[in-house]
N, CA, C and O atoms as a GROMACS GRO file, in nm:
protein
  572
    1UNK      N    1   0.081  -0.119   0.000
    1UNK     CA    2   0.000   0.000   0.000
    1UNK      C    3   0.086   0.126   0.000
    1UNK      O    4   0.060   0.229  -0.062
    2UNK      N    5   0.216   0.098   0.096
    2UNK     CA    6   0.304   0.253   0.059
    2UNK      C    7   0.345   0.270  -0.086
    2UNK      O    8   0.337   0.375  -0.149
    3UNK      N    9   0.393   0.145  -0.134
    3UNK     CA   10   0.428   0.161  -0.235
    3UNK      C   11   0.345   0.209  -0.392
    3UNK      O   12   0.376   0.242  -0.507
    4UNK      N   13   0.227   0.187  -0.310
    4UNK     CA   14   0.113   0.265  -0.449
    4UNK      C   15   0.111   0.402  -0.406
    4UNK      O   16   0.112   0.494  -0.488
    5UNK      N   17   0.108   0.422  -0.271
    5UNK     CA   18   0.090   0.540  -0.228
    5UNK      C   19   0.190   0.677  -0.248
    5UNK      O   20   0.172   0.799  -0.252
    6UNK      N   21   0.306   0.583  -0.260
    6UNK     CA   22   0.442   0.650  -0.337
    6UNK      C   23   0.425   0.710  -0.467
    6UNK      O   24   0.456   0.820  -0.515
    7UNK      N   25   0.359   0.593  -0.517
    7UNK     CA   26   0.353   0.662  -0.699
    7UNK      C   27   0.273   0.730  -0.712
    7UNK      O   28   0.289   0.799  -0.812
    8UNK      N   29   0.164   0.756  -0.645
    8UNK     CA   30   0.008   0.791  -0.674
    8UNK      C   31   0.098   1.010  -0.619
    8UNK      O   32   0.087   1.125  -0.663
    9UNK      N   33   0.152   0.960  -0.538
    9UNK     CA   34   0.177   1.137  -0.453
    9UNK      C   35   0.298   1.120  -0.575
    9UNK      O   36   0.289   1.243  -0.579
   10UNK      N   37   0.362   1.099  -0.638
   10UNK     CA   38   0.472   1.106  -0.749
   10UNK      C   39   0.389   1.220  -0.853
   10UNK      O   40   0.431   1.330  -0.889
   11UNK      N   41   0.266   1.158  -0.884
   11UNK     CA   42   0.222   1.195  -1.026
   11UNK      C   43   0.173   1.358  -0.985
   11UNK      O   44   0.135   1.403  -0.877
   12UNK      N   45   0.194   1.433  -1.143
   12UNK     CA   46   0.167   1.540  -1.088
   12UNK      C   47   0.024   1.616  -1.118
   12UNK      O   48  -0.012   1.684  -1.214
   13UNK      N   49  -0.040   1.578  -1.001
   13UNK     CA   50  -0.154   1.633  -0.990
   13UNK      C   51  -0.192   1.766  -0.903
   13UNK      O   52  -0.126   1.789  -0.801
   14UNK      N   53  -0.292   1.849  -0.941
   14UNK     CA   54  -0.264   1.941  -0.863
   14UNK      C   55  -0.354   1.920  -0.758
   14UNK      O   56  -0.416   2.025  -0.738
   15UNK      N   57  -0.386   1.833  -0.685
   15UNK     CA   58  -0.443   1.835  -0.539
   15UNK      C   59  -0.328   1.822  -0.438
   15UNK      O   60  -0.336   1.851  -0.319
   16UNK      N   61  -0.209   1.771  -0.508
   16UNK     CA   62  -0.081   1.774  -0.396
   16UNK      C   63  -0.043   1.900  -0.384
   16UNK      O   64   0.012   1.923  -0.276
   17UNK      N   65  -0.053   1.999  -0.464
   17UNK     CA   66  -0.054   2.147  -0.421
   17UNK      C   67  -0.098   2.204  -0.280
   17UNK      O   68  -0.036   2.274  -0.201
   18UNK      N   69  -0.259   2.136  -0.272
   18UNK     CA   70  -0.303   2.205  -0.142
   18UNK      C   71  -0.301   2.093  -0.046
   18UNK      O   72  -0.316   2.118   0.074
   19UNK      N   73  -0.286   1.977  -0.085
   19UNK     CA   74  -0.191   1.888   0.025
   19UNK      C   75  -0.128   1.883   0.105
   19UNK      O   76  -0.151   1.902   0.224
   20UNK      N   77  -0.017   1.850   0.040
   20UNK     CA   78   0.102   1.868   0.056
   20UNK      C   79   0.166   1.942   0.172
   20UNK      O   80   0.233   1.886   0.259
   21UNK      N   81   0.136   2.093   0.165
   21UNK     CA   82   0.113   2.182   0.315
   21UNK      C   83   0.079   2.163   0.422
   21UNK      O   84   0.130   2.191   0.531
   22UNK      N   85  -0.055   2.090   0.379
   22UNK     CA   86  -0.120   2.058   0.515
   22UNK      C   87  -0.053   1.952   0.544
   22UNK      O   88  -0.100   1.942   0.657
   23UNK      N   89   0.030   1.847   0.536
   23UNK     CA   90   0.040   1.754   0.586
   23UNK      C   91   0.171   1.741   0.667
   23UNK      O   92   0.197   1.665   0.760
   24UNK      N   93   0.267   1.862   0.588
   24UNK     CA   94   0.391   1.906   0.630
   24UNK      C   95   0.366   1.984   0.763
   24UNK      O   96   0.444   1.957   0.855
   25UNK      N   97   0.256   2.088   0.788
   25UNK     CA   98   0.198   2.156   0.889
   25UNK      C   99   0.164   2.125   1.004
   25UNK      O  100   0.171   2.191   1.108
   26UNK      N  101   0.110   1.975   0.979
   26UNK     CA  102   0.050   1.882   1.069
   26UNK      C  103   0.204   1.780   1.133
   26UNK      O  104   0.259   1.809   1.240
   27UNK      N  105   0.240   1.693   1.067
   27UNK     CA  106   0.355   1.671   1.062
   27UNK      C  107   0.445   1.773   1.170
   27UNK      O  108   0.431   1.730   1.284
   28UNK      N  109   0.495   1.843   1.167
   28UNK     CA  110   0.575   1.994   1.202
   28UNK      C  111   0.549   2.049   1.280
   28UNK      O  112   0.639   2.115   1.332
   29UNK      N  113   0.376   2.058   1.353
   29UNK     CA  114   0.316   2.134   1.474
   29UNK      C  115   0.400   2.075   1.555
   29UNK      O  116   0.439   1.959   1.544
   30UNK      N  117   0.440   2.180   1.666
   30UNK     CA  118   0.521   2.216   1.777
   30UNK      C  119   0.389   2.257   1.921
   30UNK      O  120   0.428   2.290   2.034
   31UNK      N  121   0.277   2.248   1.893
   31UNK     CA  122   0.161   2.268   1.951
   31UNK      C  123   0.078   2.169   1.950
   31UNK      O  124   0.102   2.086   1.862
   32UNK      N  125  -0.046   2.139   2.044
   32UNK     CA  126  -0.150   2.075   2.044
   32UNK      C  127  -0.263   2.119   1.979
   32UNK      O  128  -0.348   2.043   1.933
   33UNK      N  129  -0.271   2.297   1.970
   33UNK     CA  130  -0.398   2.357   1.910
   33UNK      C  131  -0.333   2.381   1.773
   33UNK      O  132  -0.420   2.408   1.690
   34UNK      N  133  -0.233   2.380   1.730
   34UNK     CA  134  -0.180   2.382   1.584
   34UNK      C  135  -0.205   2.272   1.547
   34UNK      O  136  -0.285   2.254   1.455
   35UNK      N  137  -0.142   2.173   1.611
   35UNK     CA  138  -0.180   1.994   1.557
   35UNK      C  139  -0.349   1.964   1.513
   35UNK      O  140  -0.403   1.899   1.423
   36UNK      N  141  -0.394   2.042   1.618
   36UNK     CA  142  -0.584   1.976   1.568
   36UNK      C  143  -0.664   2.073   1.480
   36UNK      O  144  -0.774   2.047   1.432
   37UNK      N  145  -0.579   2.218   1.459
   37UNK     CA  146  -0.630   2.258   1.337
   37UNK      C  147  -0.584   2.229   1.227
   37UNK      O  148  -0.650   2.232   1.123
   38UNK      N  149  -0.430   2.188   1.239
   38UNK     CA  150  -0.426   2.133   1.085
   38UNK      C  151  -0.421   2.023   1.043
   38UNK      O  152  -0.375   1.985   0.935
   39UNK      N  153  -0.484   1.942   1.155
   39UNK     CA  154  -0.608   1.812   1.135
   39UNK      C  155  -0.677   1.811   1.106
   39UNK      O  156  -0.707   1.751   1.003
   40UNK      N  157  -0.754   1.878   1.178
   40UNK     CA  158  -0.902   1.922   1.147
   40UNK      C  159  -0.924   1.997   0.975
   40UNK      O  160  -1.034   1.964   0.931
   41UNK      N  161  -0.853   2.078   0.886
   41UNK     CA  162  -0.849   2.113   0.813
   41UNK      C  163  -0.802   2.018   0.718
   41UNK      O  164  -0.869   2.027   0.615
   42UNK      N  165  -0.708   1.925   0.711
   42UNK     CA  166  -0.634   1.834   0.610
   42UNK      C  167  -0.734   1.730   0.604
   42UNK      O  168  -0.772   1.689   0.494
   43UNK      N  169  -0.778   1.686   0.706
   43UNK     CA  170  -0.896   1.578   0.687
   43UNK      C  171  -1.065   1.662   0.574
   43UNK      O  172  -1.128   1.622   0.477
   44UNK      N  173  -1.070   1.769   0.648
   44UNK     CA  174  -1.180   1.834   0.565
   44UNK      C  175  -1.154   1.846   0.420
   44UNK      O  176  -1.241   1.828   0.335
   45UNK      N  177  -1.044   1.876   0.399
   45UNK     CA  178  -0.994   1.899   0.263
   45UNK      C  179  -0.957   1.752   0.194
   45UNK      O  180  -0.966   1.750   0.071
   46UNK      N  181  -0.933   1.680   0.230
   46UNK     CA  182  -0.934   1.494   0.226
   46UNK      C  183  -1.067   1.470   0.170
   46UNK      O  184  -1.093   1.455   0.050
   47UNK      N  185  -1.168   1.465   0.292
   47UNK     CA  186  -1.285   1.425   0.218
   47UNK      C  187  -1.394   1.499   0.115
   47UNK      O  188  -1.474   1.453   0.033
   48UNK      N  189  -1.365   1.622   0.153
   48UNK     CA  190  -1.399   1.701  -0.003
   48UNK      C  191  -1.348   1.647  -0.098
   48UNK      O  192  -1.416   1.612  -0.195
   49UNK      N  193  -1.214   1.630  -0.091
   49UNK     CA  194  -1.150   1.571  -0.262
   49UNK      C  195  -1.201   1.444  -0.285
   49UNK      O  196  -1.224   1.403  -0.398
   50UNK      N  197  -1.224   1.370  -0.171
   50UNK     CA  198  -1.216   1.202  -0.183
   50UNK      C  199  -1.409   1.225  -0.248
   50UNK      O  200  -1.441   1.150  -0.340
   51UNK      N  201  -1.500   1.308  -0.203
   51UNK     CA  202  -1.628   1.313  -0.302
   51UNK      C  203  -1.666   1.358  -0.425
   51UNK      O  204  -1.767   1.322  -0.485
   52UNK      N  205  -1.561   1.458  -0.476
   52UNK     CA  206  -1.530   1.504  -0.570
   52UNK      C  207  -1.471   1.411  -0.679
   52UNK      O  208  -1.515   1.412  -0.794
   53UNK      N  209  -1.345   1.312  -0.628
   53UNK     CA  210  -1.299   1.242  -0.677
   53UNK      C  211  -1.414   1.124  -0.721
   53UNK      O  212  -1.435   1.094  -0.839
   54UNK      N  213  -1.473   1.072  -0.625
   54UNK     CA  214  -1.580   0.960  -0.635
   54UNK      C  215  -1.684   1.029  -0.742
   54UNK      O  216  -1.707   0.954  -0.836
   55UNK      N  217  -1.748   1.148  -0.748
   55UNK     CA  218  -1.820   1.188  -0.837
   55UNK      C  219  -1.764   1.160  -0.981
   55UNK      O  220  -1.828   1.099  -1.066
   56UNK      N  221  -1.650   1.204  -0.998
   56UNK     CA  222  -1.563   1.201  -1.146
   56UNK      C  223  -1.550   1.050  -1.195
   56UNK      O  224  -1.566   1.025  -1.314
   57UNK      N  225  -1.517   0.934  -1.090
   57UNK     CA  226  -1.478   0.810  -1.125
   57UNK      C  227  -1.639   0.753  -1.152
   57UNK      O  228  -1.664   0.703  -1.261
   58UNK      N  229  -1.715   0.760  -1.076
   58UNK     CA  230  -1.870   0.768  -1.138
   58UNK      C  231  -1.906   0.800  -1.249
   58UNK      O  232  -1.965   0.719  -1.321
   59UNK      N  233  -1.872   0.949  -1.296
   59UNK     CA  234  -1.931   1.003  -1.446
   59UNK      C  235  -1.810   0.921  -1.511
   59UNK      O  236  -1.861   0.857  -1.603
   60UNK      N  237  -1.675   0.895  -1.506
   60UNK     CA  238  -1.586   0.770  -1.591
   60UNK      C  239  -1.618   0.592  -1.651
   60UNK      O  240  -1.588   0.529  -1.752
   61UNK      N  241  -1.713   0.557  -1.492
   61UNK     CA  242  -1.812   0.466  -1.538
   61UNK      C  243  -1.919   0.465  -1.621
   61UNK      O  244  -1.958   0.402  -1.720
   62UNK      N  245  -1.945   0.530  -1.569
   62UNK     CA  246  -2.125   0.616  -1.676
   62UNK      C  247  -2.047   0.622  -1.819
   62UNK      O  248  -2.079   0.546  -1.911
   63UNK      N  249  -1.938   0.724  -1.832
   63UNK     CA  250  -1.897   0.715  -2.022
   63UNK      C  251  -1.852   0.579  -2.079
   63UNK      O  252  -1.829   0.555  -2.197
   64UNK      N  253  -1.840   0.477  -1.950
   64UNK     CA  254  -1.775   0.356  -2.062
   64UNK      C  255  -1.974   0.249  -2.138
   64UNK      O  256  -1.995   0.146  -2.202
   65UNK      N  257  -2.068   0.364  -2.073
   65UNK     CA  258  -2.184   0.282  -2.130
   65UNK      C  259  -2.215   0.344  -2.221
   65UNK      O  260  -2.323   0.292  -2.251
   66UNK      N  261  -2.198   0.415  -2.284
   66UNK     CA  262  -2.222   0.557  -2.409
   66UNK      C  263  -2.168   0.464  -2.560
   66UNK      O  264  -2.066   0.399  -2.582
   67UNK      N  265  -2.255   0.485  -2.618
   67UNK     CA  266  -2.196   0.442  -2.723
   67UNK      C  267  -2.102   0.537  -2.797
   67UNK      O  268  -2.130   0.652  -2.829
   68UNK      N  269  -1.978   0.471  -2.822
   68UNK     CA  270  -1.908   0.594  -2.865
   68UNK      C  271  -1.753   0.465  -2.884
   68UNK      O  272  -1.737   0.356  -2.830
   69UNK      N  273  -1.661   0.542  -2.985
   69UNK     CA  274  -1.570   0.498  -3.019
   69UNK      C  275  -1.466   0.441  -2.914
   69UNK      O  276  -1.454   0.499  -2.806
   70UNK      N  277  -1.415   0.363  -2.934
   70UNK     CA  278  -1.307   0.271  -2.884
   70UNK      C  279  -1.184   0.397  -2.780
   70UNK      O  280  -1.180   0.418  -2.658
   71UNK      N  281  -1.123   0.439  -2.864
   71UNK     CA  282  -1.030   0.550  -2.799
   71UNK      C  283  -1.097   0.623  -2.681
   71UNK      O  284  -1.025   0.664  -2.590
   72UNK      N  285  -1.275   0.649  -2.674
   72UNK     CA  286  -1.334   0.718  -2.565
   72UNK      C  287  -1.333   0.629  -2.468
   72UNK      O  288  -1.287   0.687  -2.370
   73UNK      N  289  -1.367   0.481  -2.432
   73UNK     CA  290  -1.372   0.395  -2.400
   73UNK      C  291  -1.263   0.401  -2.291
   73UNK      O  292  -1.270   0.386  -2.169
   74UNK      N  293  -1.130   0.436  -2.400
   74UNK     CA  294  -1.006   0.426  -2.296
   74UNK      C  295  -0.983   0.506  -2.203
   74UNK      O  296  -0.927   0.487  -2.096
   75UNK      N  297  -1.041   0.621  -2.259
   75UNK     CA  298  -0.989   0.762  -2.229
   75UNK      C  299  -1.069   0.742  -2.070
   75UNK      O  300  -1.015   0.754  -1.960
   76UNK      N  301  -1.273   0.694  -2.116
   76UNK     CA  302  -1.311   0.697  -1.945
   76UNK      C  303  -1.271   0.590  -1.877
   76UNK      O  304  -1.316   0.591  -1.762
   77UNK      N  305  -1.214   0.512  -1.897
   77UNK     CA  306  -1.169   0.348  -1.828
   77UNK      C  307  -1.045   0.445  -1.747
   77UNK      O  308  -1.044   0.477  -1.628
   78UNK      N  309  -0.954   0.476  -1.841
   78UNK     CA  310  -0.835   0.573  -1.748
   78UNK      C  311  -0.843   0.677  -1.662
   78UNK      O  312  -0.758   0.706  -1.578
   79UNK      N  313  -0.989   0.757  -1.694
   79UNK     CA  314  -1.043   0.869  -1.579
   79UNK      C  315  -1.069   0.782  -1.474
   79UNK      O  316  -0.999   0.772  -1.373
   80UNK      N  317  -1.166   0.720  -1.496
   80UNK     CA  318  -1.249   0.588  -1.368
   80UNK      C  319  -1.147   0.554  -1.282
   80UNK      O  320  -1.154   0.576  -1.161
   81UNK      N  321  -0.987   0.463  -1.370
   81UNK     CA  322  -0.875   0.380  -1.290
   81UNK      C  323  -0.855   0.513  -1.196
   81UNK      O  324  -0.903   0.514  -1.083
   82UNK      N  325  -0.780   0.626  -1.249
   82UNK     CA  326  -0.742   0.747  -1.199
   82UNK      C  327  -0.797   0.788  -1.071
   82UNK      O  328  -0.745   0.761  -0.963
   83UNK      N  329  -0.875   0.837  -1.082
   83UNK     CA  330  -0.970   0.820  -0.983
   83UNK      C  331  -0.978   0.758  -0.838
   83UNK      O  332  -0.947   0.782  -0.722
   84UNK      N  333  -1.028   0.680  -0.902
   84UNK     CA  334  -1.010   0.510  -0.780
   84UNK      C  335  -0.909   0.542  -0.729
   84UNK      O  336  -0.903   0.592  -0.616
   85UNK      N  337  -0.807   0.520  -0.807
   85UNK     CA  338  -0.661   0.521  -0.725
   85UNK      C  339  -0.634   0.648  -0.656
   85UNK      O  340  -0.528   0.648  -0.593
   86UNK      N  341  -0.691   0.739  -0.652
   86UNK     CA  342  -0.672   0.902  -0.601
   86UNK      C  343  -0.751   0.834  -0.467
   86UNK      O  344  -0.674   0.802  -0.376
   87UNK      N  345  -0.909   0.807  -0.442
   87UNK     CA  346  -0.906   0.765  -0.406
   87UNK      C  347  -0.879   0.680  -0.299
   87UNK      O  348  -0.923   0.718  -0.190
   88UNK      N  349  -0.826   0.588  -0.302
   88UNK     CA  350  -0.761   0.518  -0.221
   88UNK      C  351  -0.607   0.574  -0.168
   88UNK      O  352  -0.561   0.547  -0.057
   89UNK      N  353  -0.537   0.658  -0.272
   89UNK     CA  354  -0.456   0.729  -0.204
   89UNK      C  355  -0.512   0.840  -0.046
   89UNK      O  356  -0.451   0.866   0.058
   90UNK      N  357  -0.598   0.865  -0.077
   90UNK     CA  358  -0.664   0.968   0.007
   90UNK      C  359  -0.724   0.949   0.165
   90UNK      O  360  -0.712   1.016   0.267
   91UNK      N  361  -0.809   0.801   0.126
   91UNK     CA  362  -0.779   0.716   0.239
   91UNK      C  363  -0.681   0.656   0.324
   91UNK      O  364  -0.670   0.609   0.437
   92UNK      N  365  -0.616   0.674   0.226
   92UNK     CA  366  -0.455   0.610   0.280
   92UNK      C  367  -0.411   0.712   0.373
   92UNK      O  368  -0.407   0.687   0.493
   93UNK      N  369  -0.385   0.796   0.338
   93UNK     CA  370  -0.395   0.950   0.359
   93UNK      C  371  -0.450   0.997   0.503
   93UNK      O  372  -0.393   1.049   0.599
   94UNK      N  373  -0.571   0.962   0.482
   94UNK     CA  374  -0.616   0.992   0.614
   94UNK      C  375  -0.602   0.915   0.732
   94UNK      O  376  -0.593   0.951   0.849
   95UNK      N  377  -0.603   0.776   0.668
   95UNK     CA  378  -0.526   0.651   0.810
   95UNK      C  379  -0.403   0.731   0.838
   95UNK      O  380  -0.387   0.784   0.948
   96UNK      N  381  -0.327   0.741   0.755
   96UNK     CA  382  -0.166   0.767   0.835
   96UNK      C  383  -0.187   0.941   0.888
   96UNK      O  384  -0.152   0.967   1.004
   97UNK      N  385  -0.227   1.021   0.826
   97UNK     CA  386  -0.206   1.121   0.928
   97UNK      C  387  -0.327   1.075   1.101
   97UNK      O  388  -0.305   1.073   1.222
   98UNK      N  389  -0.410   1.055   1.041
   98UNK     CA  390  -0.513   1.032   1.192
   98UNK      C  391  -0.434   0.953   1.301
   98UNK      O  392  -0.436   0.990   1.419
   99UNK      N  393  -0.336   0.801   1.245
   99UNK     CA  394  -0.263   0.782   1.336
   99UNK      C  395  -0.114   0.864   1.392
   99UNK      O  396  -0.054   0.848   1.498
  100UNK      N  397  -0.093   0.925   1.314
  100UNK     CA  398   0.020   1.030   1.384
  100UNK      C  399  -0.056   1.129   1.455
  100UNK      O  400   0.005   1.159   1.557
  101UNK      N  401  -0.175   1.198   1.441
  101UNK     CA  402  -0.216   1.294   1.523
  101UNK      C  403  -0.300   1.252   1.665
  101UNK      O  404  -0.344   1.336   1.743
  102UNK      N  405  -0.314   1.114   1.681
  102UNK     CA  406  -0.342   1.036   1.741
  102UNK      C  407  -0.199   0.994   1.881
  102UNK      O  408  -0.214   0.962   1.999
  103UNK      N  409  -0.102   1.010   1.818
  103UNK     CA  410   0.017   0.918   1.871
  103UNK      C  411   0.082   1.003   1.968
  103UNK      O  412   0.174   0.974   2.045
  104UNK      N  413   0.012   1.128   1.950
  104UNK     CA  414   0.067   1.259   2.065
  104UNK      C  415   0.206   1.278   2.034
  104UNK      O  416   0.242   1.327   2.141
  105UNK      N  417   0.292   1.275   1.975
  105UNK     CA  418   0.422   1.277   1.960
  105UNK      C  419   0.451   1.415   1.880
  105UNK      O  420   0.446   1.420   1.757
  106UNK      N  421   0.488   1.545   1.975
  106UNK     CA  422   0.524   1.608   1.880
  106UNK      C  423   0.698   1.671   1.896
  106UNK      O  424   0.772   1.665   1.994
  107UNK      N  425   0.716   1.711   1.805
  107UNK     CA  426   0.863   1.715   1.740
  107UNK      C  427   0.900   1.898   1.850
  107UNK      O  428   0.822   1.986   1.885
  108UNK      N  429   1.033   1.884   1.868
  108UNK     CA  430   1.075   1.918   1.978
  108UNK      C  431   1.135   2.044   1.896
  108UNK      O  432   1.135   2.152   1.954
  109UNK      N  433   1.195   2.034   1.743
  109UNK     CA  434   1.227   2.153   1.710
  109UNK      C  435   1.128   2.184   1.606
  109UNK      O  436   1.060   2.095   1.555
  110UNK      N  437   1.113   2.343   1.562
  110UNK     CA  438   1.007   2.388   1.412
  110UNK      C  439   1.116   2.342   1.282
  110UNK      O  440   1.235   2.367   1.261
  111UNK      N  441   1.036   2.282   1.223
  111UNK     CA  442   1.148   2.278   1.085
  111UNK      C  443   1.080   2.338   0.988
  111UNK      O  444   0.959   2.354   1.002
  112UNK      N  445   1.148   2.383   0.868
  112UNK     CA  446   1.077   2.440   0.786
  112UNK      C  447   1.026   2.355   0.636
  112UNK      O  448   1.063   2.242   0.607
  113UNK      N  449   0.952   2.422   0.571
  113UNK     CA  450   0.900   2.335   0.451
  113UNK      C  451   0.894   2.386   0.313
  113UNK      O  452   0.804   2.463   0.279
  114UNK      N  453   0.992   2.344   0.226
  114UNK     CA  454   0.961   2.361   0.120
  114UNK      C  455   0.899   2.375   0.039
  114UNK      O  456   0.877   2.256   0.016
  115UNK      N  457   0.805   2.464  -0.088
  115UNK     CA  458   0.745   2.454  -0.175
  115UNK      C  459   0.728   2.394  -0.278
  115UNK      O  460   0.833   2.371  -0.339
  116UNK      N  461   0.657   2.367  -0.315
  116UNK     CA  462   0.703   2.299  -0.479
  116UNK      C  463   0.701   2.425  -0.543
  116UNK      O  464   0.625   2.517  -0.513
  117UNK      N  465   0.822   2.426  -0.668
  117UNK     CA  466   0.871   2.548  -0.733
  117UNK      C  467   0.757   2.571  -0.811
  117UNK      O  468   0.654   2.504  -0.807
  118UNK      N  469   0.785   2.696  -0.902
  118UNK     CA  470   0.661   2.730  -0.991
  118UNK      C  471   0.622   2.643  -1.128
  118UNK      O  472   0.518   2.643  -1.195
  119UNK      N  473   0.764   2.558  -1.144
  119UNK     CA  474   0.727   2.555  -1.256
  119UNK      C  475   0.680   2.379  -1.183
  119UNK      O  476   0.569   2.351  -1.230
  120UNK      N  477   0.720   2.288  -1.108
  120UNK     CA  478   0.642   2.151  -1.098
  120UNK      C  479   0.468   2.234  -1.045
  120UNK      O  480   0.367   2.171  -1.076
  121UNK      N  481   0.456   2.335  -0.989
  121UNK     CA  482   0.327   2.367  -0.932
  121UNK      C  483   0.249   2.421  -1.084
  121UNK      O  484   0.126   2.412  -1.077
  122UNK      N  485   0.285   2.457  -1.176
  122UNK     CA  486   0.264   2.506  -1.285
  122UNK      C  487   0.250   2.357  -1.384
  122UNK      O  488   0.168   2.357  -1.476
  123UNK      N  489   0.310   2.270  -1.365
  123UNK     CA  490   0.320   2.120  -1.478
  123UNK      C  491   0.189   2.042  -1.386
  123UNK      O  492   0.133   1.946  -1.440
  124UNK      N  493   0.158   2.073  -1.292
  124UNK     CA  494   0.037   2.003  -1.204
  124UNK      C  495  -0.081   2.064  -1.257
  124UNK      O  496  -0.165   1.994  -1.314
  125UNK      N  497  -0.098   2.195  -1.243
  125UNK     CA  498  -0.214   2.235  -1.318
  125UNK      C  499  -0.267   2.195  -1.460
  125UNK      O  500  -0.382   2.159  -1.487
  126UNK      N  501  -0.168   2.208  -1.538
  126UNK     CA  502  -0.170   2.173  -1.666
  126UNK      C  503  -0.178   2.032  -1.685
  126UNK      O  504  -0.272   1.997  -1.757
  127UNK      N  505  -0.101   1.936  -1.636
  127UNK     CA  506  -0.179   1.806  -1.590
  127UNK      C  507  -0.302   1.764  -1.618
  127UNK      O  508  -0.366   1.725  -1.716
  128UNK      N  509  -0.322   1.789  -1.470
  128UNK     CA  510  -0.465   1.775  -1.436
  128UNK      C  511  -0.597   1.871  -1.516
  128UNK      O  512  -0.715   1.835  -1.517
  129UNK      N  513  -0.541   2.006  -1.584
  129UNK     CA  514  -0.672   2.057  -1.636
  129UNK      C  515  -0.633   1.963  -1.778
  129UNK      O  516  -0.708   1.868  -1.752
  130UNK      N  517  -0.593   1.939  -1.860
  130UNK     CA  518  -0.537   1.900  -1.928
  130UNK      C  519  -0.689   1.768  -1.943
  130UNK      O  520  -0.790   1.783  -2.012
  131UNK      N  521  -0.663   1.679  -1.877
  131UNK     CA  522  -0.699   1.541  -1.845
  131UNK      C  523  -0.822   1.566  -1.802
  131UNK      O  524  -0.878   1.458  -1.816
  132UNK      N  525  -0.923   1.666  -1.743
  132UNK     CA  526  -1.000   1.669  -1.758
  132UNK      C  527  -1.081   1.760  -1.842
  132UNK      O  528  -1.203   1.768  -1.824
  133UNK      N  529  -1.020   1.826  -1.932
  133UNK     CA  530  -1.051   1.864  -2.033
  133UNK      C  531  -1.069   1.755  -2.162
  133UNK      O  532  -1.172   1.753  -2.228
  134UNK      N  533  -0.953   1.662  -2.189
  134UNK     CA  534  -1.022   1.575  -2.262
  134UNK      C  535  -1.134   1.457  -2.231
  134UNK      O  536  -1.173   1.384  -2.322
  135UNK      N  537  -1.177   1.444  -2.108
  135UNK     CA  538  -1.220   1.377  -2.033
  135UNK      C  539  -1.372   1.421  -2.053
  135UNK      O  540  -1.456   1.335  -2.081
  136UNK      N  541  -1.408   1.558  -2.039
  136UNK     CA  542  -1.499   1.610  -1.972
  136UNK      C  543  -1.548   1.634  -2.177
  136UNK      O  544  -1.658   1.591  -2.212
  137UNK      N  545  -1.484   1.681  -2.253
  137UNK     CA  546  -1.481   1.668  -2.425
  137UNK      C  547  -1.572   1.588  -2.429
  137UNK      O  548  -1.690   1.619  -2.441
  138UNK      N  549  -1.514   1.432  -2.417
  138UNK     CA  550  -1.538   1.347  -2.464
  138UNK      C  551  -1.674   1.285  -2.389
  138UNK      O  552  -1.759   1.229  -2.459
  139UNK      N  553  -1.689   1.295  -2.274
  139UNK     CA  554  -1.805   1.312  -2.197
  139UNK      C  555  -1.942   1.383  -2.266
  139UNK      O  556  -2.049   1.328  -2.288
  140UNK      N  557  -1.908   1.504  -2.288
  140UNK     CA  558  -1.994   1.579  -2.332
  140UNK      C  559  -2.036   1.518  -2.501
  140UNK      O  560  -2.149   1.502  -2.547
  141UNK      N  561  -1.950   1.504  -2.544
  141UNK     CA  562  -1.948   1.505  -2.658
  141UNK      C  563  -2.093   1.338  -2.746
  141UNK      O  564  -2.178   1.329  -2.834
  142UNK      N  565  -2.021   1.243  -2.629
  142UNK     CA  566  -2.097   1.112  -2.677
  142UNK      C  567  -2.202   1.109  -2.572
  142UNK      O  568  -2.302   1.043  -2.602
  143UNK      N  569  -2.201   1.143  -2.501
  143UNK     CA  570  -2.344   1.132  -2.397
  143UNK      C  571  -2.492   1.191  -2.447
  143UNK      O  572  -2.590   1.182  -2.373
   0.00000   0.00000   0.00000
């Protein structure tokens, strides 16, 4: 499971944008009331994506019943996989931070956290609008 979970946070999507932060934040609290707000916030923002996500892998199922050419076929079979696997990254996600914010253990010095530069935060957008632009095309298009 880490090891999907590895590749899945590899790819560049832009929900690891507003991720990413939070988890470094959470991770990094030097506080108890820092720790449970940026719990409380990373989980909220978790399951927003994780219904959002489930909505999309839904309408990916729904296009593989459309009659429509072979190449569309692939295109929603690969939104649907996508998906799923976001998904289950997300859950994943929320087991491992809930058990670290759980484990009371917090870190004795502040460390600081890197950004992702402009241009991987810039190749994520484009990505992801990218992919659901042909997605959402082709959706529209044979439905």
């Amino acid at each position: 499971m880490k090891s999907i979970s590895i590749f899945i946070g590899r790819l560049p999507f832009v929900g690891k944008v507003a991720i990413r932060p939070l988890v470094f934040d959470l991770y990094l609290s030097t506080s108890v009331d820092r720790r449970l707000r940026s719990y409380l916030m990373l989980m909220t923002l978790l399951i927003l994506l994780l219904l959002l996500h489930a909505v999309w892998m839904w309408m990916g199922l729904e296009a593989l019943r459309f009659e429509s050419p072979v190449w569309a076929k692939i295109v929603s079979a690969a939104f649907a996989f996508v998906n799923f696997m976001v998904i289950v990254f997300h859950f994943y996600l929320g087991y491992r931070v809930t058990r670290f914010f759980q484990s009371r253990v917090l870190p004795r010095v502040e460390r600081s956290y890197t950004k992702l530069s402009g241009g991987d935060a810039l190749l994520t957008v484009v990505v992801t609008l990218v992919g659901l632009a042909v997605f959402f095309f082709q959706y529209a298009w044979f439905s």
